[in-house]
N, C-alpha and C positions, 0 to 999 in steps of 0.2 A: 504494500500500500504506500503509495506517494505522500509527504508532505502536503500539508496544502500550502499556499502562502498568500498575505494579502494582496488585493489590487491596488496600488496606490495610499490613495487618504479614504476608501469606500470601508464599508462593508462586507466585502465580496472578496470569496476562497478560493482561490482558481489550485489547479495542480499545475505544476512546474509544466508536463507534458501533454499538448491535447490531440486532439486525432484529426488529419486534414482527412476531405472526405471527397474531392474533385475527383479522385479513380471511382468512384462511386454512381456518375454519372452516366444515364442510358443514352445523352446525346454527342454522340462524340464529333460530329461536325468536321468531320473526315478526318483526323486522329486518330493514329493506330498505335498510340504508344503501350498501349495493351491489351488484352482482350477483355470482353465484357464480363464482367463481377456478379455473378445471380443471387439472388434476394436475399437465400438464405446464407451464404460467404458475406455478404453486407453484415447482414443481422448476426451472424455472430462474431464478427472483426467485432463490433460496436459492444455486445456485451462481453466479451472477452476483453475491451477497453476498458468500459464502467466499471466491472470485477477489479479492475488493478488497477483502481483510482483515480482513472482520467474521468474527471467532472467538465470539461466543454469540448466540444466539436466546431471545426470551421470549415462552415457551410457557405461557404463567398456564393454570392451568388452567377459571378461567374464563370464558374466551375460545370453550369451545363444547365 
């Protein structure tokens, strides 16, 4: 389990390590930098993150 540590002067925990999530994307807009990721490899990359303490995901949005 990770540390948490503040953001700033906030309220707010973050963990040192979060999870980018752009390979995650169904549109890949002619990018072949890998092949496509199905639902359930998504869904557990993401709880195998949470379990080991990463608390935020970045979801840019333009990532797809």
């Amino acid at each position: 389990m990770q540390e948490l540590r503040l953001l700033g002067h906030s309220n707010l925990y973050f963990s040192p390590l979060g999870l980018g999530t752009w390979q995650f994307s169904s549109k890949d807009k002619g990018r072949t930098w890998w092949r496509k990721i199905d639902d359930q490899t998504v869904y557990d990359i993401i709880k195998v993150s949470l379990d080991g303490g990463i608390n935020w995901l970045d979801t840019a949005e333009v990532y797809g």
